[in-house]
Structures are given as C-alpha cells and as structure tokens.
C-alpha positions as CSV (number, residue, x, y, z in Angstrom):
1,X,63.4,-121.9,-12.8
2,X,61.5,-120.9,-15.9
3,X,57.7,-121.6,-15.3
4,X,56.0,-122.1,-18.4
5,X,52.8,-120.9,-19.4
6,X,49.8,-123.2,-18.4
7,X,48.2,-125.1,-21.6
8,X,44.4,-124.5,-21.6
9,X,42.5,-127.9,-21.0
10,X,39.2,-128.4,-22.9
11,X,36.7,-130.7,-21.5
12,X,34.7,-132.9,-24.4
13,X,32.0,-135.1,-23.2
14,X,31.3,-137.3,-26.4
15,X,27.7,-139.5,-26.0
16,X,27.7,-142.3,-28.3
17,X,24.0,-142.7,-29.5
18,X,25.2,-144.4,-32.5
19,X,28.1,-146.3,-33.1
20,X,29.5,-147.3,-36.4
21,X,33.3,-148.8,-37.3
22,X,34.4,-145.5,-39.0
23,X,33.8,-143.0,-36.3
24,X,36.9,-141.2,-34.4
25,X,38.0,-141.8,-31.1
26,X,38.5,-139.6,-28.3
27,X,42.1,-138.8,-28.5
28,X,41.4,-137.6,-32.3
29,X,38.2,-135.5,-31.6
30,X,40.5,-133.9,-28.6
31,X,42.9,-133.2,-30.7
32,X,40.7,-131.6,-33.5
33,X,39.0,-129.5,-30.8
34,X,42.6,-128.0,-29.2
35,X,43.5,-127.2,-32.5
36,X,40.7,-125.2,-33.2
37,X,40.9,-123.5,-30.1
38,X,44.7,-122.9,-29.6
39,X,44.7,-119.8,-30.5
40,X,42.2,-118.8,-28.1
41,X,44.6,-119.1,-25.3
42,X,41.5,-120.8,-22.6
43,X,39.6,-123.3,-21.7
44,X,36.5,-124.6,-23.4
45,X,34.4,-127.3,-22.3
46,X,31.7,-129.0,-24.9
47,X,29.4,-131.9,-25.5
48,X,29.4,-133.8,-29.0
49,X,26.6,-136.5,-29.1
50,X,26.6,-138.5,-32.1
51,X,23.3,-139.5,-33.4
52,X,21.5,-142.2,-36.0
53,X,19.1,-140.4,-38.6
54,X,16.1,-140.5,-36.3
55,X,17.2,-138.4,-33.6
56,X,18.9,-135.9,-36.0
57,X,16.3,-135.8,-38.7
58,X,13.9,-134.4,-35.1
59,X,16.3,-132.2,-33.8
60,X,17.0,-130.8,-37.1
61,X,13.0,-130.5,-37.3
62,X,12.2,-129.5,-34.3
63,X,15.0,-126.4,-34.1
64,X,15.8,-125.3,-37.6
65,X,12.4,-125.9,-39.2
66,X,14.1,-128.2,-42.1
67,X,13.2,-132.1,-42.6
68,X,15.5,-134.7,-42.7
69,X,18.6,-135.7,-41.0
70,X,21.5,-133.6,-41.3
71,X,25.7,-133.6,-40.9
72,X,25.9,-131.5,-37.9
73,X,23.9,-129.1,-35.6
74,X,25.6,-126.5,-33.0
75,X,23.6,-125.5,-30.1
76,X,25.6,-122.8,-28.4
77,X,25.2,-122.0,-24.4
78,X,23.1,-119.5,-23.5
79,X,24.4,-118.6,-20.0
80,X,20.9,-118.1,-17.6
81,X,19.9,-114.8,-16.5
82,X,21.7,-113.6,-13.7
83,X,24.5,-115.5,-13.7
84,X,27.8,-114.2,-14.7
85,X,30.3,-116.2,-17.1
86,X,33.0,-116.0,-14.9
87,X,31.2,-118.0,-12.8
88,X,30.7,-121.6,-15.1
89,X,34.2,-122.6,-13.4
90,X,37.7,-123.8,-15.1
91,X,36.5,-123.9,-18.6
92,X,33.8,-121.7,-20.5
93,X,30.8,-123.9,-21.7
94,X,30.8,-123.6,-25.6
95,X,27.4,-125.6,-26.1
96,X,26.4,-129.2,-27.8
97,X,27.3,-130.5,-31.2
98,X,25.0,-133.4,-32.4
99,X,26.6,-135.5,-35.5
100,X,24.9,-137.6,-37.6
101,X,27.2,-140.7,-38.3
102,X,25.7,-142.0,-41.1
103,X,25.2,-138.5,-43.0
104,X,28.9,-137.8,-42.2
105,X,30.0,-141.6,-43.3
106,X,27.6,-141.3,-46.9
107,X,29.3,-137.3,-47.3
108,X,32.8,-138.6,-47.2
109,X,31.9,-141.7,-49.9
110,X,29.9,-139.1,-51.9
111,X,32.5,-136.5,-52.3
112,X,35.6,-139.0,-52.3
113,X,37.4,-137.9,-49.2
114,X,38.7,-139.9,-46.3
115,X,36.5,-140.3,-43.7
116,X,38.7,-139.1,-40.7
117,X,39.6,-136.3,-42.5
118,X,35.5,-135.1,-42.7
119,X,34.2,-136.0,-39.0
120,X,37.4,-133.7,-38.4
121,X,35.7,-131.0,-40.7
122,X,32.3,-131.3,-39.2
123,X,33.7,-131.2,-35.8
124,X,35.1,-128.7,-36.5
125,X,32.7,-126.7,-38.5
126,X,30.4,-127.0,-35.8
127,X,32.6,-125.7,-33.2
128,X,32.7,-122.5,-34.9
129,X,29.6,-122.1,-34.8
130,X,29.7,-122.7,-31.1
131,X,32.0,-120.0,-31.4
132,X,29.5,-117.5,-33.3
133,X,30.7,-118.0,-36.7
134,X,27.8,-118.7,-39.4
135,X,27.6,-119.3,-43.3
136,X,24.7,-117.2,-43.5
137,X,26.1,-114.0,-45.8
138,X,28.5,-114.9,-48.0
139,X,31.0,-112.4,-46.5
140,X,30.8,-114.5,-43.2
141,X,30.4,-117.8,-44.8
142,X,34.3,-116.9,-46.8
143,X,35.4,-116.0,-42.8
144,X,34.1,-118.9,-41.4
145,X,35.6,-121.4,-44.6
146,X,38.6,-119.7,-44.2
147,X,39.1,-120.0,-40.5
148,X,38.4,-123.9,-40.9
149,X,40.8,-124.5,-43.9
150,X,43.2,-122.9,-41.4
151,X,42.9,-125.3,-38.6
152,X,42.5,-128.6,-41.1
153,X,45.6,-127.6,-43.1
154,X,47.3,-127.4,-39.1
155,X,46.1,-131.1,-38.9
156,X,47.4,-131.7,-42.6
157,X,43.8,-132.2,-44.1
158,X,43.6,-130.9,-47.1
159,X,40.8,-128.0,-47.9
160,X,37.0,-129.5,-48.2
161,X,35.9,-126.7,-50.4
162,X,37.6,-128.0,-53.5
163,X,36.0,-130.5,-55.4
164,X,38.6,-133.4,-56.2
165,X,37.9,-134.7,-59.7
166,X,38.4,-138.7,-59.4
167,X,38.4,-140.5,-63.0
C-alpha cells in the first residue's frame, strides 16, 4: 500500500466582533489561508478577529501610532523567552489578524471589485505579514505583491494592484 504524504492542517480561530451580510465564512477563509500556506509544507495555526471601526481605529492607535480605523493589522507571535518552537505543539502559532469589516466592505465598493475577492486579499495580505513579509522598501513591498498575486491568481482572483477603469 502506497501511504500518502500527510496534508498539513491549519487551525483558524475566527472571533466575530462584528458581523455584517458580506463577510466570508469559515470554509472560504480556510481555504484562502491553505492556499497561502501550501507551499509551506506545515502546519500553521492563527487567529483572525474581525472588528467594527472602534476597536480597529484603537488598535491601530495604540500599536502603529496612526489614527483611524484601518483594513487589516498582523500581530505576529513572539514565542516567550525560554521556550523552544518546537514545543507550541501540532501546528506553529503565526499570530492574530484583526479586520475591519466595514473598511474592507467601503475598499471593495471604492475600487469596484467583488467583495469576496478583497477579504480574500486582505486575509491574505495579512498573513504574510504573519509570515515576515512587509511593504516597507519598495524592493520588499514588489516581493510581498508578488507573492499575493500568486496565491489569488491560485484561487482565480484577479490581481488587486491594477486599477480596473469602469465607465
């Protein structure tokens, strides 16, 4: 008998805070998330939280020093002192993404693109930056946009960085 290679399992936790009728479900975020990470070959375990104005307009205050709500924040896991990675179990803890709905919801009316298809962008965006990629240098910002047209074009969304002209 052939024994197949074991598919890594990712662990979401996904908090709620705000609900709205547009948001994805759980299947879809999954699915976004294992994309992202299939090339990785393990496990990954995270927590998206998705958040009204209020809580992300603070956090985005409080942490980055900038007012006002934003699309999404990544707070990656800082393993405590003493303790090994290996050690975290099954699946190695990535960090938090918190969402704002309704800056996510106004982005995708604004700039004219489905609304599935940018929650999956942010989620996916912000995952990378779980992941130590940043958009601070432009050198790493091209890295970073390149590696998430990559994974949308996987999930057949078209690439976010080109501005669709609607007449």
């Amino acid at each position: 008998m052939i024994k197949l290679p074991k598919r890594p399992s990712h662990k979401v936790d996904i908090q709620r805070v705000f609900k709205s009728p547009g948001q994805p479900d759980r299947r879809q975020i999954v699915k976004w998330i294992a994309t992202a990470l299939e090339e990785s070959g393990q496990s990954y375990a995270c927590v998206i939280r998705i958040v009204d104005e209020a809580e992300s307009a603070e956090l985005n205050l409080h942490y980055r020093h900038k007012p006002g709500p934003t699309n999404v924040l990544s707070f990656p896991f800082e393993w405590p002192e003493g303790l090994d990675e290996d050690e975290g179990g099954e699946a190695t803890l990535l960090g938090d993404l918190v969402i704002c709905a309704p800056v996510v919801e106004r982005e995708a009316l604004e700039q004219r693109k489905p609304l599935l298809d940018h929650w999956a962008h942010m989620i996916i965006h912000g995952l990378l930056h779980l992941l130590g990629y940043d958009h601070i240098e432009e050198s790493d910002a091209e890295e970073m946009e390149t590696k998430e047209i990559a994974i949308l074009k996987k999930l057949h969304i078209e690439n976010p960085y080109i501005e669709v002209i609607h007449e």
